[in-house]
C-alpha positions in Angstrom: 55.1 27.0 35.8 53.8 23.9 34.2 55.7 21.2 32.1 53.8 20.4 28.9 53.7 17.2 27.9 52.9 15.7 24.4 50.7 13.3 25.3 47.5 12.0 22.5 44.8 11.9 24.7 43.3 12.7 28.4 44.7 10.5 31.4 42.7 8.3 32.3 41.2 9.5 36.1 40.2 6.9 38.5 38.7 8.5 41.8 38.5 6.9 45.0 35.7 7.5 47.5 34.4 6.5 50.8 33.9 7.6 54.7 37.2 9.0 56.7 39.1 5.9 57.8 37.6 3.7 55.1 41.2 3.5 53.4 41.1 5.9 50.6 45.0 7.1 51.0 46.0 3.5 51.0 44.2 2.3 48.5 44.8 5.4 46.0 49.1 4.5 47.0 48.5 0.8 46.1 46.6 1.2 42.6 48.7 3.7 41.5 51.8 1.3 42.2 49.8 -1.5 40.6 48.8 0.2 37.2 52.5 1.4 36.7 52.4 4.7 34.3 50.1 6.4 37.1 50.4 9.5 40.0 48.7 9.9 43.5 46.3 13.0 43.9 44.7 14.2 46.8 41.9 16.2 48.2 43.1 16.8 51.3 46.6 18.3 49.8 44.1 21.2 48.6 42.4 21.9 52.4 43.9 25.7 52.5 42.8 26.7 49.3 39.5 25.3 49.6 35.7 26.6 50.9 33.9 23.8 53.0 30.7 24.4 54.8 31.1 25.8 57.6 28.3 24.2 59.7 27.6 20.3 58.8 24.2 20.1 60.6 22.8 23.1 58.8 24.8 21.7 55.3 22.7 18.6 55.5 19.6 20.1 56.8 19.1 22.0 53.2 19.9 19.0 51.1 23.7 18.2 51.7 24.8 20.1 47.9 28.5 18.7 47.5 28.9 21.4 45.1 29.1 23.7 48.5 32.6 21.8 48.9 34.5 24.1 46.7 38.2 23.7 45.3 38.7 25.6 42.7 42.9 24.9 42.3 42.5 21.2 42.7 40.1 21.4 39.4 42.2 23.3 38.1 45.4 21.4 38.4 43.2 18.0 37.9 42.1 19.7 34.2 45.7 20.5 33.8 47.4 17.0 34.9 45.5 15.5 32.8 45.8 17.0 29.3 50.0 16.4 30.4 50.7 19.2 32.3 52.7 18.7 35.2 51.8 21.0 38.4 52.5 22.0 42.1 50.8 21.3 45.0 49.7 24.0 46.8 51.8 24.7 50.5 55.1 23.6 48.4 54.2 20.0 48.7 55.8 19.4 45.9 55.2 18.4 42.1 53.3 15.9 39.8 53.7 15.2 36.8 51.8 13.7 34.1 50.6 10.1 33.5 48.6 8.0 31.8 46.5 7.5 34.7 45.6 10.0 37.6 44.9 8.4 40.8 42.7 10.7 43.0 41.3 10.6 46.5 38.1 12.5 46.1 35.2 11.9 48.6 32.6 12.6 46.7 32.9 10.9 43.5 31.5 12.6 40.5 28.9 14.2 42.4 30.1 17.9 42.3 29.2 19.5 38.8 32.4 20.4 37.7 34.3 16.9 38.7 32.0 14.8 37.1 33.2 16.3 33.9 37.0 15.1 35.1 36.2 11.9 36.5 36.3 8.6 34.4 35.9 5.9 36.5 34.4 6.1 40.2 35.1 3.3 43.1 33.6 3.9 46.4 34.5 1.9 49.0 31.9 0.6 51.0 31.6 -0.6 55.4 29.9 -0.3 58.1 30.9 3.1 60.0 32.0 1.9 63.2 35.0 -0.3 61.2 35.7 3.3 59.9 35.6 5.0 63.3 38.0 2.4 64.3 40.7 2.5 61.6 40.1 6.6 62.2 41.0 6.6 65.5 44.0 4.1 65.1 45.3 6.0 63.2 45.3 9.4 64.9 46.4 7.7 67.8 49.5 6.8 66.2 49.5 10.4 65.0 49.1 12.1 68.1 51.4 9.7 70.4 54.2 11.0 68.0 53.6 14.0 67.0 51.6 15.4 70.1 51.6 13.9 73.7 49.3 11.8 76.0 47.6 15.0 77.4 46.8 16.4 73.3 45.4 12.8 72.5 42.8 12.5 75.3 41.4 16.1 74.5 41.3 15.3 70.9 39.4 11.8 71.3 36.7 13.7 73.8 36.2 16.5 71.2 36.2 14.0 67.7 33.8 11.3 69.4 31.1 13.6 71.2 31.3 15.5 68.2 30.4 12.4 66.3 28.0 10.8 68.6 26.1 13.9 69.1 27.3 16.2 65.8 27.0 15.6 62.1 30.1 14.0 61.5 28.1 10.6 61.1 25.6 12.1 59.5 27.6 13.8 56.6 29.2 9.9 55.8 26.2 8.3 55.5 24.9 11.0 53.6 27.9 11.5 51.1 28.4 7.8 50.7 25.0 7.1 50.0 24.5 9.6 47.1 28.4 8.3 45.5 27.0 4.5 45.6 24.2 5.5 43.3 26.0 6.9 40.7 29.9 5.3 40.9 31.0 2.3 38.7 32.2 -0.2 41.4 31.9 -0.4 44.8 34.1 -1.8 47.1 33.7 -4.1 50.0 35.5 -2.2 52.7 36.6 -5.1 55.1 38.4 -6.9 52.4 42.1 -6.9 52.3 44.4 -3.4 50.7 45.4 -5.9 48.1 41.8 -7.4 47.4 40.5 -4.0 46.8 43.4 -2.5 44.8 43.5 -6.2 42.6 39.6 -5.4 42.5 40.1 -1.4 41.2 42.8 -2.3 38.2 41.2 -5.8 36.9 37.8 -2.8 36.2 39.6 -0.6 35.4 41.9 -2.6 32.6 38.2 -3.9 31.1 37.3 -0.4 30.5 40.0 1.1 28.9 40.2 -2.1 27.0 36.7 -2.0 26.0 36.5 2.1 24.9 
């Protein structure tokens, strides 16, 4: 059940795009700190309740539709958040309430039909893919050393990095990327500093709502 909030107006959703290992989860954490009255949302929370293409190659070979990236629950509870409803998380990850601003992790910006009528304010981050690939594999390095074993990690860096050498994985960033940088309202340089970025993100985003 959700909690309804009295609340005047919509929250104010600021969605944060780029490649995997471009800094998105970081970045969403440290703006939503910064800007005070605000919650953390995530795309990837909504990954078992979701429809993704099922083949990348063939998904960019007829014209790379991010409306083919379907999740139905997270527009649902993104709708609901934001006109103060509190909600859960799918897999019991727990709740969120309502704020004045909705933080959101959403690689695509507003270029899926439906969350383009959700989305107020787009920030794509952007930097050369190998800096990505790097922070990526850092990362599930980290993961896999504690979480798995030596033997797990050197299976999983063959399969990930011959699938993107010779797969669509690199493909399907530069691809999504390029269509959010045409139509999102700031872009980010990548290889600056979490702080830079997230100083960068609420400085815009203060002119706006100052300015509506």
């Amino acid at each position: 059940m959700a909690r309804i909030v009295n609340q005047q107006s919509p929250s104010f959703v600021v969605a944060i795009s780029g490649p995997s290992g471009s800094g998105k989860t970081s970045l969403v954490q440290k703006v939503t700190s910064l800007l005070k009255d605000a919650v953390s949302f995530y795309f990837d929370d909504y990954a078992s309740v979701s429809k993704y293409p099922s083949n990348f190659s063939e998904w960019i070979r007829e014209g790379a539709d991010p409306n083919q990236w379907e999740t139905p629950q997270l527009l649902e509870d993104l709708q609901a958040l934001r006109h103060g409803k509190s909600i859960f998380l799918p897999d019991n990850k727990g709740l969120i309430k309502t704020a004045s601003f909705i933080v959101m992790e959403e690689p695509f910006g507003r270029e899926r039909a439906k969350m383009n009528e959700l989305i107020d304010f787009v920030a794509c981050i952007s930097l050369p893919l190998e800096v990505a690939l790097a922070r990526r594999l850092l990362r599930d390095i980290e993961w896999c050393l504690n979480e798995r074993n030596q033997e797990y990690l050197t299976a999983y860096l063959k399969e990930y990095l011959t699938g993107y050498l010779n797969g669509s994985t690199r493909e399907m960033y530069l691809e999504v990327n390029a269509r959010v940088l045409k139509n999102c309202d700031l872009v980010l340089n990548g290889v600056k500093s979490l702080d830079e970025l997230a100083n960068e993100i609420v400085s815009a985003i203060k002119t706006r709502v100052g300015s509506a």
